[in-house]
C-alpha atoms as one frame of an Amber mdcrd trajectory, in Angstrom:
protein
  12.407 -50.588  38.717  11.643 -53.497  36.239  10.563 -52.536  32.794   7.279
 -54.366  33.082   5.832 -51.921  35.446   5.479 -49.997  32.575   4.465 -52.615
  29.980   1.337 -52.676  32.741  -0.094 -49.187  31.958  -0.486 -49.805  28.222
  -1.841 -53.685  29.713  -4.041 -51.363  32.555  -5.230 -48.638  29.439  -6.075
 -51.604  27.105  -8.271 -53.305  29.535  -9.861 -49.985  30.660 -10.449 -48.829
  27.212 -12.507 -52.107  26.695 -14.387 -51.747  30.162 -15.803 -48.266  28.510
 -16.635 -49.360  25.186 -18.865 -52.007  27.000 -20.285 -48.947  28.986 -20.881
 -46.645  26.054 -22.316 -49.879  24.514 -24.826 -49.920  27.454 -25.939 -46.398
  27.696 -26.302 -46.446  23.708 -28.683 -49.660  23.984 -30.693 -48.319  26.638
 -31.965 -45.109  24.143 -35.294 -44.971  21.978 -35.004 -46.460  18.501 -37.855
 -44.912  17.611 -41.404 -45.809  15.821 -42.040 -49.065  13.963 -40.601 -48.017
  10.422 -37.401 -46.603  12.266 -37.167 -49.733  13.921 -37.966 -52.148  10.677
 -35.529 -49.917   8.659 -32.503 -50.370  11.274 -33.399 -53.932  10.857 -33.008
 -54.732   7.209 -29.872 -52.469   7.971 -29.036 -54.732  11.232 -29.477 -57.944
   9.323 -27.781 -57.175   6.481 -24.308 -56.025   7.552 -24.755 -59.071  10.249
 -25.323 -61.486   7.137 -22.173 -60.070   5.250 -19.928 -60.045   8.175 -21.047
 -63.806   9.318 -19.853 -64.775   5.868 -16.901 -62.788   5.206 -15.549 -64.442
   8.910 -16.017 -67.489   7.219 -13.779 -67.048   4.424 -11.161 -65.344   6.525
 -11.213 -68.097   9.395 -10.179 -70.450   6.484  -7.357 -67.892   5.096  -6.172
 -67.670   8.719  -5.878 -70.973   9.102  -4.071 -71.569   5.962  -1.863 -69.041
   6.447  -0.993 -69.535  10.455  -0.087 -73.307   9.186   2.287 -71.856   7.074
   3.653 -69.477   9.417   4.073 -72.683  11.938   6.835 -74.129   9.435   8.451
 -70.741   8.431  12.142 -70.069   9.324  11.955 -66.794  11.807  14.577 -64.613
  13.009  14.224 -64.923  16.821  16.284 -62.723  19.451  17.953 -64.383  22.791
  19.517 -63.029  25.709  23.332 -63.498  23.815  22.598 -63.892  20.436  20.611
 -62.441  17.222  20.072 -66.191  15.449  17.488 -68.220  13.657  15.169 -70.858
  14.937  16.730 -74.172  14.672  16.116 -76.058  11.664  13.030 -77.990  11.456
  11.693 -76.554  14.914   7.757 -75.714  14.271   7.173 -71.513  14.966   4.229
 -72.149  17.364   4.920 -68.693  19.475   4.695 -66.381  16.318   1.777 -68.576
  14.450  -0.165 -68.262  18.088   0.733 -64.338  17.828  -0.625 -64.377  14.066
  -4.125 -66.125  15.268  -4.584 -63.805  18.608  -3.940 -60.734  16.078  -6.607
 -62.139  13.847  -9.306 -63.013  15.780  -8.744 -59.618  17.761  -9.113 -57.227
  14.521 -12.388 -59.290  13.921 -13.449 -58.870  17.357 -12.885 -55.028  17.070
 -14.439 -54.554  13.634 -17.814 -56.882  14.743 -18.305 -55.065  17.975 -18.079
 -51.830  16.938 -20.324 -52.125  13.490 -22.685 -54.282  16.126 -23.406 -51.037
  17.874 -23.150 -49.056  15.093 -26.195 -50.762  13.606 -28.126 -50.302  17.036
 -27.061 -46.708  17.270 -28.392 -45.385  14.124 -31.976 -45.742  14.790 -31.685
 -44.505  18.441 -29.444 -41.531  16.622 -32.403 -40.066  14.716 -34.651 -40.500
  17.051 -32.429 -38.629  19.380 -32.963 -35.668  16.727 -36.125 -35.434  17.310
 -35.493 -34.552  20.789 -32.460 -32.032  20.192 -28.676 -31.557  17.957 -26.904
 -32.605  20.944 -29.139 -35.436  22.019 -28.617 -36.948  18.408 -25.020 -36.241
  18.769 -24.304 -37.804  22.069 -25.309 -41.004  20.725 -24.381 -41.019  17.745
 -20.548 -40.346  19.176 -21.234 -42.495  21.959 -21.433 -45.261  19.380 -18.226
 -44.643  17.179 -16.450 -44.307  20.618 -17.339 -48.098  21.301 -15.285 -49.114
  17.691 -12.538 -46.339  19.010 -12.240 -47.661  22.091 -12.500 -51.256  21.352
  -9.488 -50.778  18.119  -6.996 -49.472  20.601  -8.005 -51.617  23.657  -7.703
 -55.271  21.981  -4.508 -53.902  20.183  -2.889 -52.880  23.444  -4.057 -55.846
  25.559  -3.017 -58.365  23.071   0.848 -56.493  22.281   1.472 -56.357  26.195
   0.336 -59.944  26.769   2.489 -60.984  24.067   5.687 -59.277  24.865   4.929
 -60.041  28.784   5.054 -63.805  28.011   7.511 -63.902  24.984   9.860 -60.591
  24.893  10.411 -60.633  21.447   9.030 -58.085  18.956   9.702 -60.643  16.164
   7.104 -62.700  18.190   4.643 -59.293  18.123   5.413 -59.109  14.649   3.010
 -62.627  14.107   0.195 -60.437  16.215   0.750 -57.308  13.855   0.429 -59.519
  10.573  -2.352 -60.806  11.719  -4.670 -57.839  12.007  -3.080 -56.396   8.718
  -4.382 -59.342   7.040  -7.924 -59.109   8.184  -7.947 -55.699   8.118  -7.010
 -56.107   3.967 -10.067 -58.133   3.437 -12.411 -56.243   5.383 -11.294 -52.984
   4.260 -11.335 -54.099   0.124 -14.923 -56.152   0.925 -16.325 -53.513   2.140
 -15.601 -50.373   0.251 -16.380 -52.394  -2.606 -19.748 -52.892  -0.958 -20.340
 -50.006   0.250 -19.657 -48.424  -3.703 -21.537 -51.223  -5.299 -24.419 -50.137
  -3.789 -23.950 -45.920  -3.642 -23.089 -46.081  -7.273 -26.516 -48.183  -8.388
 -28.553 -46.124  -6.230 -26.807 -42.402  -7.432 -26.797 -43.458 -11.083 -30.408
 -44.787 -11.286 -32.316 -43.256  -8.158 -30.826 -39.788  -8.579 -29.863 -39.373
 -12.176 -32.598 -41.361 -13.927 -35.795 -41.049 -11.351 -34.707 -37.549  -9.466
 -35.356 -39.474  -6.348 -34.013 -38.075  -2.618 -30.876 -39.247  -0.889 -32.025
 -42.700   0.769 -35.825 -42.584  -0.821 -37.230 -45.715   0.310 -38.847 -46.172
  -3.043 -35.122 -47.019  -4.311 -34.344 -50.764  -4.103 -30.802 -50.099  -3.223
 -31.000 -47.270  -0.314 -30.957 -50.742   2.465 -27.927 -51.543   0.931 -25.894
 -48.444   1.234 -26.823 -48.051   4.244 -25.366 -51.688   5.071 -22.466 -50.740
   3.500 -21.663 -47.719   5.616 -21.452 -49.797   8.144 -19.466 -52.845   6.942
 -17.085 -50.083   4.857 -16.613 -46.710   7.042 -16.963 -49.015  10.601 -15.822
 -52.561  10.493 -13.805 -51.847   7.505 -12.053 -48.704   8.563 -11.797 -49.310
  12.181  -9.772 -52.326  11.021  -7.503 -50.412   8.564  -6.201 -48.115  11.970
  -6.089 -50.730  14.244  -3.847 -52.345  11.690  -1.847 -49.273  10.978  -1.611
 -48.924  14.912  -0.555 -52.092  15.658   2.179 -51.982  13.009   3.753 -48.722
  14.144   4.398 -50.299  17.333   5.761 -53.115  16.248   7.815 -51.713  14.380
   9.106 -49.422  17.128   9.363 -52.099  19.076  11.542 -54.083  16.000  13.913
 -50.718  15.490  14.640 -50.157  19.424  15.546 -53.811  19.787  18.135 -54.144
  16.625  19.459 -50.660  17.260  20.316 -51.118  21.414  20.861 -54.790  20.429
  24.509 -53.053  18.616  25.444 -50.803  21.269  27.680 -51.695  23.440  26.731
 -48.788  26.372  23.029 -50.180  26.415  22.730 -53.131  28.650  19.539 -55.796
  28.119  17.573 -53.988  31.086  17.973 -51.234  29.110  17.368 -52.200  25.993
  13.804 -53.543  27.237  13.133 -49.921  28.145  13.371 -48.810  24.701  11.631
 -51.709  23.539   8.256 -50.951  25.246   8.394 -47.306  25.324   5.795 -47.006
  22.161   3.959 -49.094  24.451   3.518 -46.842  27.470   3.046 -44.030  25.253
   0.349 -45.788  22.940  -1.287 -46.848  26.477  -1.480 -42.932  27.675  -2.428
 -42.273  24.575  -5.365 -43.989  25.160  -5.779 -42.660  28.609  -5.935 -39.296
  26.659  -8.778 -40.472  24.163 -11.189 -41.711  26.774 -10.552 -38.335  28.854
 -11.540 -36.197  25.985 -14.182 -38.347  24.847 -15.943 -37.961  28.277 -14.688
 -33.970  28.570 -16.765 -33.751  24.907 -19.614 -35.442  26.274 -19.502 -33.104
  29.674 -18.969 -29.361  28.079 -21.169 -30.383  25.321 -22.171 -28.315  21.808
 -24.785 -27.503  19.850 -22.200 -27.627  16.826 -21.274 -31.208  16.354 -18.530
 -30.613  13.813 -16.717 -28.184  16.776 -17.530 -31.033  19.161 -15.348 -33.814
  16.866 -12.683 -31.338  16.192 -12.843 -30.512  20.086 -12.252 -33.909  21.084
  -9.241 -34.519  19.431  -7.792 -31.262  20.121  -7.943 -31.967  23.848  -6.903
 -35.461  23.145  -3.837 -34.168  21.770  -3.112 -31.640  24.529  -3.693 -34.181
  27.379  -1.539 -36.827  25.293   1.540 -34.572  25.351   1.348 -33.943  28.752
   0.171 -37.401  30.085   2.979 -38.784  28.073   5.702 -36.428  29.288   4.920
 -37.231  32.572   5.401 -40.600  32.249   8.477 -40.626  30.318   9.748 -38.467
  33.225   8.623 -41.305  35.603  10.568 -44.011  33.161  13.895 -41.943  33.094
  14.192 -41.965  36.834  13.993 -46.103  36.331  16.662 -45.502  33.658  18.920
 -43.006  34.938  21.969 -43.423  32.670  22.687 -40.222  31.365  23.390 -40.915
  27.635  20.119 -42.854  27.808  18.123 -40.595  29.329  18.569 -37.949  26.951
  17.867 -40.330  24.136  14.468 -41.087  25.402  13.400 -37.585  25.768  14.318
 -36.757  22.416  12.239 -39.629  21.453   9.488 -38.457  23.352  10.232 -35.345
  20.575   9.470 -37.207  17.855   6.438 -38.827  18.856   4.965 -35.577  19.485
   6.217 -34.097  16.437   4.443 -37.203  14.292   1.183 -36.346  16.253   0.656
 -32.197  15.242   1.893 -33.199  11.754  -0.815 -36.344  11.712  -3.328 -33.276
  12.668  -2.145 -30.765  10.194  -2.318 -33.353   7.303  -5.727 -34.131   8.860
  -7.062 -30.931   8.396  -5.148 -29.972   4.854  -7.402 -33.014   3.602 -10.249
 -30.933   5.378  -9.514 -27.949   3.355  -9.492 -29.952   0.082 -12.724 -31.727
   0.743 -15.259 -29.353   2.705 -17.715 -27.275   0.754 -16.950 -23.825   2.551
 -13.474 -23.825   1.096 -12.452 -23.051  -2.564 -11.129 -26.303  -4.283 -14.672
 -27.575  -3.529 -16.695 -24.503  -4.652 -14.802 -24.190  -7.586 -15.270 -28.244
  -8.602 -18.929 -27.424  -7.905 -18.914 -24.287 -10.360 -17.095 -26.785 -12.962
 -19.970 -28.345 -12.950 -21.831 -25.650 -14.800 -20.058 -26.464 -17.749 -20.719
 -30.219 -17.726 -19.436 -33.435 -17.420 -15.905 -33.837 -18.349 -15.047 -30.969
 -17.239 -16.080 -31.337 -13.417 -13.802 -34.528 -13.388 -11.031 -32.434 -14.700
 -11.645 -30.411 -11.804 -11.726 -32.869  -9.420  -8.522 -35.021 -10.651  -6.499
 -31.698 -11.015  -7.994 -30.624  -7.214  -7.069 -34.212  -5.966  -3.645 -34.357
  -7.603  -2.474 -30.682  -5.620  -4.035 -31.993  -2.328  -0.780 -34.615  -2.355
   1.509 -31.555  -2.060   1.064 -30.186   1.939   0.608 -33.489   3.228   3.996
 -34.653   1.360   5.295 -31.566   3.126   4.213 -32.438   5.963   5.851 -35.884
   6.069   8.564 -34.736   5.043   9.000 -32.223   7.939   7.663 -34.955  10.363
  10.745 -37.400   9.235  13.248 -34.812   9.262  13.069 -33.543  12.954  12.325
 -37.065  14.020  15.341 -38.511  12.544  17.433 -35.555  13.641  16.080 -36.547
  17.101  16.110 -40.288  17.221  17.478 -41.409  13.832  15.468 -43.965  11.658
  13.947 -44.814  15.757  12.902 -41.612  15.807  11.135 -41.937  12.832   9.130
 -44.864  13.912   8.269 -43.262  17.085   6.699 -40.409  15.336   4.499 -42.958
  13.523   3.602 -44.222  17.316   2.475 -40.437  18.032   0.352 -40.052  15.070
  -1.596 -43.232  16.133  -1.169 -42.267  19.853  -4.965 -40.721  20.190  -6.002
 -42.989  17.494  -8.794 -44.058  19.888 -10.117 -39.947  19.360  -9.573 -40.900
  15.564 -11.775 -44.009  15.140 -14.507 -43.026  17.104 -14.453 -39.406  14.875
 -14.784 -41.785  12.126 -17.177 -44.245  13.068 -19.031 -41.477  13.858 -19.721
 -40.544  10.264 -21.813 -43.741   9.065 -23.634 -43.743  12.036 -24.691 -40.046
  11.396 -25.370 -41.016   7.737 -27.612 -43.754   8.413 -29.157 -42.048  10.997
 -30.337 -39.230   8.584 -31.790 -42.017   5.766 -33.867 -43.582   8.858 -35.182
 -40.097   9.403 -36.364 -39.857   5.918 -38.138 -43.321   6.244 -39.117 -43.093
   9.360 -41.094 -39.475   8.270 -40.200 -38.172  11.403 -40.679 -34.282   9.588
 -38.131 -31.844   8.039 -37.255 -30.649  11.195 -35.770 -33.720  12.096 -34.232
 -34.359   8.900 -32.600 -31.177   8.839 -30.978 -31.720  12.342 -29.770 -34.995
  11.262 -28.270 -33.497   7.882 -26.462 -31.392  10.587 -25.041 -33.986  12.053
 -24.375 -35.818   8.885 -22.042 -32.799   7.197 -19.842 -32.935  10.385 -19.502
 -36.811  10.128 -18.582 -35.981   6.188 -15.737 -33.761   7.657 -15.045 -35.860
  10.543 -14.476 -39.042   7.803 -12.231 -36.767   5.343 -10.140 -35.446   8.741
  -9.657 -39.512   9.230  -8.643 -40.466   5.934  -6.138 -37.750   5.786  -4.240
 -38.880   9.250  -5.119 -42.277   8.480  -2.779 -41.742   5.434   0.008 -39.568
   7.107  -0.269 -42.503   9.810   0.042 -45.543   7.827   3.190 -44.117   5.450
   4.983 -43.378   8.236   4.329 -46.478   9.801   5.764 -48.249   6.845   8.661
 -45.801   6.542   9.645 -47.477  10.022   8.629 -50.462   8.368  10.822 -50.350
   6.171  13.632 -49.304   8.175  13.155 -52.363  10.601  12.925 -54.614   7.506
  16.622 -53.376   6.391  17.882 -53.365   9.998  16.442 -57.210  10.637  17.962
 -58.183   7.425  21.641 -56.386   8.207  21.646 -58.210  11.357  20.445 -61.214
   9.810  22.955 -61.293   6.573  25.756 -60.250   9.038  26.258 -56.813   7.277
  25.999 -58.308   3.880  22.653 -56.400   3.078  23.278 -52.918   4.678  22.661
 -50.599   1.918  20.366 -50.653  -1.162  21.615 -49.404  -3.752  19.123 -48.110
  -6.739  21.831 -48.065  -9.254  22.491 -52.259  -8.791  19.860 -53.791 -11.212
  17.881 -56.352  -9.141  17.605 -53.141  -6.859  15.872 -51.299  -9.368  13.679
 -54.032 -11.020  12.312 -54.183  -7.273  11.678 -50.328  -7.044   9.871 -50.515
 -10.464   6.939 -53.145  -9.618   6.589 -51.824  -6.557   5.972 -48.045  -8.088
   3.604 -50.209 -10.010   1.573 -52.420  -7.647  -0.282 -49.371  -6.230  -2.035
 -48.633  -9.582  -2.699 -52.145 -10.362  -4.122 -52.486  -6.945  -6.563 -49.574
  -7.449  -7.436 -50.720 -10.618  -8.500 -54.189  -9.406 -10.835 -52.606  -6.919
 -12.351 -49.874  -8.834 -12.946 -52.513 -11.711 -14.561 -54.613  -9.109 -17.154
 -51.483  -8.091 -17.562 -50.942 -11.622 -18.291 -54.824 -12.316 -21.014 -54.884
  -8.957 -22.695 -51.611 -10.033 -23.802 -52.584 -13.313 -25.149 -55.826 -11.774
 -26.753 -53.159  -9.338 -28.000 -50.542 -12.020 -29.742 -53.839 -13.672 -31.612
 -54.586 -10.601 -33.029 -50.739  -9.751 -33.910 -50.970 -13.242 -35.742 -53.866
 -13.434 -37.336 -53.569 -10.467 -39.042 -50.061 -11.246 -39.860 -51.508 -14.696
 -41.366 -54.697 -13.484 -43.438 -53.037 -10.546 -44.213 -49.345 -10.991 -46.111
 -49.461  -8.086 -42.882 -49.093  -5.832 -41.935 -45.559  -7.509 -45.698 -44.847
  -6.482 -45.370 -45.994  -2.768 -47.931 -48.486  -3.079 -45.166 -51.083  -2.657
 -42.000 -51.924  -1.015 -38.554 -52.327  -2.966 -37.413 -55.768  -3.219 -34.411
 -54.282  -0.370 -33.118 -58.131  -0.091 -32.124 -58.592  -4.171 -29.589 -55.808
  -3.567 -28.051 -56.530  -0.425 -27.791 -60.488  -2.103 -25.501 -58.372  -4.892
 -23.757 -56.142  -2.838 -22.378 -58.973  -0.866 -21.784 -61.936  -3.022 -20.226
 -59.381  -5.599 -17.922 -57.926  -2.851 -16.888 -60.918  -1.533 -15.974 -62.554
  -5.023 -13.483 -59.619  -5.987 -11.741 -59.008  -2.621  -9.855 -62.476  -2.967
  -7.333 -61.536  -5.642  -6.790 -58.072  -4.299  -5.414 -59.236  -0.954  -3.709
 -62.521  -2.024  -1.432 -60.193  -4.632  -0.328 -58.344  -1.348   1.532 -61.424
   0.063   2.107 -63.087  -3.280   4.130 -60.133  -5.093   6.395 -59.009  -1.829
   7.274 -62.899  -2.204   7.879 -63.554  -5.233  10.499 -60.322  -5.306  12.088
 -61.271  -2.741  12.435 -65.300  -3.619  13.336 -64.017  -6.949  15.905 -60.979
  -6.890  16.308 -60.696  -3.946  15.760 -58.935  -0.303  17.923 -55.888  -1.292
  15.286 -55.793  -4.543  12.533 -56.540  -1.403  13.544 -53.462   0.350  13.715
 -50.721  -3.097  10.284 -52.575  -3.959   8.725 -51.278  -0.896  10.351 -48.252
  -1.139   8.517 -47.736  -4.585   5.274 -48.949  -3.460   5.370 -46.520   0.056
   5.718 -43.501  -2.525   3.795 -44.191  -5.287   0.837 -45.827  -2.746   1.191
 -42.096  -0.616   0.061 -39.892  -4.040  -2.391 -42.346  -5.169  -3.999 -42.601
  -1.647  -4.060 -39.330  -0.837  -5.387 -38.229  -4.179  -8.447 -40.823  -4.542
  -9.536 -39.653  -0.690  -9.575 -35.708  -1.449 -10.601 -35.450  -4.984 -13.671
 -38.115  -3.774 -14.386 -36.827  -1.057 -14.823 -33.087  -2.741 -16.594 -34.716
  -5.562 -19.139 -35.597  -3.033 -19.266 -32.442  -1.288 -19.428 -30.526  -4.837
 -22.793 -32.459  -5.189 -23.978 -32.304  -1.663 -23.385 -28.162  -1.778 -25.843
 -28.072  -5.049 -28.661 -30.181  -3.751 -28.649 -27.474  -0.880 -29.918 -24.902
  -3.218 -27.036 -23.891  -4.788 -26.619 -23.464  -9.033 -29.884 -23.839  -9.316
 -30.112 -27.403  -6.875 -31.400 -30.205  -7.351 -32.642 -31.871 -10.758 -30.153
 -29.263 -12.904 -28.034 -30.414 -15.581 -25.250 -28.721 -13.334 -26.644 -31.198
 -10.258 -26.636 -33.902 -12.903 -23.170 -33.531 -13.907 -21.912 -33.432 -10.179
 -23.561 -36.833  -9.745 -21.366 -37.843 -12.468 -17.978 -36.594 -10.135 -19.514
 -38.061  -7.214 -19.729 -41.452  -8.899 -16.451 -41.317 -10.085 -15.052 -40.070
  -6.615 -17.022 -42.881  -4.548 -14.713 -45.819  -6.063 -11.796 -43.717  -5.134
 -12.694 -42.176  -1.535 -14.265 -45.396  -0.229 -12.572 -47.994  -1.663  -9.327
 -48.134  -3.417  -7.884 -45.055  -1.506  -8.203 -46.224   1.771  -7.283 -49.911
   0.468  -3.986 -48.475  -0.476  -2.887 -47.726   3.033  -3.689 -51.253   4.194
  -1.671 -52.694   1.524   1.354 -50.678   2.215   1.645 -52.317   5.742   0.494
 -56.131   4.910   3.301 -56.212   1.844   5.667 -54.392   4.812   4.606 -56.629
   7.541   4.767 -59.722   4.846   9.032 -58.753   4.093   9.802 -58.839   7.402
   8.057 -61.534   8.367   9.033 -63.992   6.044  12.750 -62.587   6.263  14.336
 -65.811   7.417  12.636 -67.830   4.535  13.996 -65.486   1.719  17.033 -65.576
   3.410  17.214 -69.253   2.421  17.690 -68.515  -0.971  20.975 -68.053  -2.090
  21.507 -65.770   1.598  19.272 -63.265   1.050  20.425 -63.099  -2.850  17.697
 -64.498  -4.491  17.354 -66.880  -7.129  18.398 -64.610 -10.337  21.992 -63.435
  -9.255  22.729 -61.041 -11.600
């Protein structure tokens, strides 16, 4: 039985998977959007994410260009059937710089057509509200499942293509580096978007005028919710398909090198290993769209049991679906040795998913406001200020313990079972149901926007109230999601990182095998690489800070200038905001993501790919406790706030409320924007090592220029 029978499924489940996000797309579309201030509010929302998209594309289809012309000329390791060797001198790298273009144009794809229903199914969302919970909820989850669906199915499609006509994962790699690039810049643009405008509209709607969440009297409520959309959609539902597509790839990278070196593995074989993350990211898959429409059928009157729901059943199906099928691809196998290999590998997969759903819900714990770090940041509040920020970095800074655990665990069974392969491939189960995981996510804005159209649209407390319902599970949902998007993404570059030593073993001929800490271009490397992390954060936080004063000016000016909007008798000049939001966001995003390509570089060219190698090993651990830290302690800070504006220590328009605004602020910079940034840069500095491997091997072989 030829190994592409089973590169098919995952083909089979990509296409599939796109089929039904077109369907979903259709029943969402067909729904009521409700009267004609729902309608006009979903279309400043509408126009303004389209606006900021249309000219973020722009600047990326000229970086993508740029950089696929220099990936044309680069020296690339390439695999044939006898040899591990190089491309010849002076040949021109069209199949990898094609791979790099198809992987860029597909992560834009993914992120515009899921935001592009997003926007349409906010509206239709609240008005669904007014009808019932579960009538709200059904479309509201209908419409993350169309960015779900779509992540997984372009990323699946476009690896099976790939490998079908080229079968070389250093080919895939071009594919993977392209949606890690794209997903850098839309991830950094829009949390710092998103922020830009939150911030302005906290610090002088809430703080200053005691206005209501999304008030339309406050010039800057259009904006946030634009930046939902462009952040926690297009911007997110890039990061996982880039984490996704990187943990296969990188599977893929390890089970090629590794059966490459053993002489009891013939090539048939080794092609079996090769696209088993494949299969099981394509039932994976198969899994997500059967729980999605298994939610949909039982149905719930609790939305937050419905999310949590789906991706339990996701997970059950997956490990059964899966097993199944790696039963089916052992009987294709049949050598003995082999056999057993695979089914411990099938192990670790499903080991990496229950510890991606533990670490998922430990960030849960940490961040909802039914559970004690939470309460007690909210209680800090009482006593003012400073001191509900030392709450919230103390909280944040203990949330990095279980889910460090937790990798830990994850990497030491899978390694017992599969060795550094079996690593990787529990980084492939993580993202296995990441179609479940997106759409839980996507979710969230859709939900949040949904409830500030309510408010506009004065469709009654009732409705309000059902949509704030629906809005505290999408909170949860989107702190469940950061947490496994974390777990995900530093496992992914774990295997990363493993592939990158492997490649450059094979490469160096067993020159660079082991790095050692102790050698002093080794360490140099480790110690920038601790250090990019923080400098990374602090470029995007500075950027927030930078775009909300410019924001903060506006509000200000506006209600100075023209009372008459705090009195209703006016609209809110919603088009000044959005103009700051986006030319502000896409100003500061450029140095951000260039330093993620630059730096890995310019280690590598100068000490060295050993140096390369401990430098991503620093930036894996120290990017792991800054990410996971900025998510939890933001996303309690938020919660801390949202819990006293329901009543609690006294509720709104208290000094106590006052001073949780003030730990919300903080937290949005780190929740929305530089926390999830962080996991995106992890695999684009990963991606860009082993990528550009043959060209720093040109330097003194893999030495560097400073020989020490």
């Amino acid at each position: 039985m030829s190994y592409q029978i089973f590169l098919t499924i995952g083909l089979i489940a990509g296409i599939i998977s796109i089929v039904m996000a077109l369907y979903l797309r259709s029943i969402v579309l067909k729904q009521d959007p409700g009267n004609e201030r729902m309608i006009e509010v979903a279309g400043y929302i509408e126009s303004g994410a389209k606006t900021y998209l249309k000219v973020q594309y722009k600047i990326l289809g000229a970086f993508v260009i740029v950089l696929a012309i220099a990936l044309l000329f680069l020296p690339s390791p390439l695999e044939n059937s006898d040899t591990y060797t190089r491309l010849t001198p002076g040949a021109l790298n069209w199949e990898q710089a094609t791979a790099y273009v198809i992987g860029a144009v597909g992560s834009m794809f993914a992120g515009w057509l899921g935001m592009y229903v997003g926007v349409k199914a906010n509206t239709r969302a609240a008005q669904g509200c007014s009808v019932s919970t579960k009538k709200g909820f059904d479309i509201a989850f209908f419409g993350g499942s169309v960015m779900g669906l779509t992540v997984v199915g372009v990323a699946l499609i476009g690896i099976s293509i790939l490998y079908w006509i080229v079968p070389d994962p250093n080919i895939v790699l071009g594919f993977s580096f392209g949606a890690s690039s794209v997903a850098l810049f839309m991830k950094c643009g829009g949390g710092i978007y998103t922020k830009t405008a939150d911030v302005g509209a906290d610090l002088v709607g809430k703080a200053e005028y005691d206005l209501p969440e999304d008030d339309p009297r406050n010039p800057a409520t259009i904006a946030d919710n634009v930046g939902d959309n462009v952040g926690d959609i297009a911007g997110m539902g890039s990061d996982l398909f880039d984490s996704y597509v990187a943990s296969i790839i990188a599977a893929m990278m390890l089970a090629a090198s590794i059966a490459f070196t053993r002489a009891n593995v013939t090539m048939e074989l080794r092609y079996y290993f090769v696209i088993y993350p494949v299969l099981l990211c394509g039932i994976g898959l198969l899994a997500s769209l059967i729980g999605i429409f298994l939610i949909k059928w039982k149905g719930s009157e609790d939305p937050g049991k419905s999310l949590n729901a789906g991706t339990y059943i996701a997970t059950l199906i997956f490990a059964g679906l899966s097993a199944l099928f790696t039963f089916f691809l052992t009987l294709a196998v049949q050598e003995t040795t082999v056999v057993a290999e695979i089914w411990r590998l099938y192990g670790a997969s499903i080991i990496g998913l229950f510890s991606g759903i533990i670490i998922g819900f430990t960030s849960d714990y940490f961040t909802r406001d039914d559970k004690a770090p939470t309460r007690n940041m909210a209680y800090a509040a009482q006593e003012g200020h400073a001191v509900v920020i030392l709450s919230g970095f103390s909280y944040g800074l203990l949330s990095v313990v279980p889910p460090a655990i937790g990798i830990v665990i994850a990497m030491t069974i899978a390694y017992l079972l599969g060795g550094i392969f079996g690593v990787a491939m529990s980084a492939v189960g993580m993202l296995s149901i990441v179609g479940t995981i997106v759409s839980n996510d996507a979710y969230g804005p859709i939900v949040d926007n949904a409830r500030g159209i309510a408010e506009q649209g004065e469709l009654g407390e009732d409705v309000i109230s059902q949509a704030d319902r629906l809005d505290s599970a999408g909170n949860t949902a989107k702190a469940i999601t950061k947490g496994f998007a974390i777990g995900a993404a530093n496992l992914t570059v774990l295997a990363l990182l493993f592939s990158f030593k492997t490649e450059a073993n094979l490469l160096s001929a067993g020159t660079i095998e082991i790095i050692d800490l102790l050698t002093i271009n080794v360490l140099i490397g480790a110690f920038i690489g601790v250090v990019v992390p923080a400098f990374f954060s602090a470029l995007l936080i500075l950027a927030v800070q930078r775009n909300a004063a410019k924001m903060v000016d506006e509000i200000r000016r506006q209600f100075e200038e023209n009372p008459k909007i705090l009195t209703g008798e006016e609209a809110a000049d919603f088009n000044r905001c959005i103009a700051i939001a986006t030319k502000g966001s896409l100003k500061e995003l450029l140095i951000p993501s260039i330093i993620s390509i630059v730096i890995p570089l310019a280690v590598g060219i100068i000490f060295g790919v050993s140096a390369l190698g401990a430098f991503l090993a620093g930036a894996i651990l120290s990017g792991f406790v800054f990410a996971v830290f900025m998510a939890n302690a933001g996303g309690a800070w938020d919660n801390a706030k949202k819990w006293i504006e329901d009543g609690h220590l006294g509720g709104k328009g208290t000094e106590t409320h006052k001073a949780s605004i003030t730990g919300d602020t903080v937290g949005d910079p780190f929740k929305d924007t530089a926390g999830p940034s962080i996991n995106t840069l992890l695999v684009v500095m990963s991606l860009t090592a082993s990528i550009f491997l043959g060209l720093l091997m040109v330097f003194n072989s893999g030495a560097g220029l400073l020989v020490f």
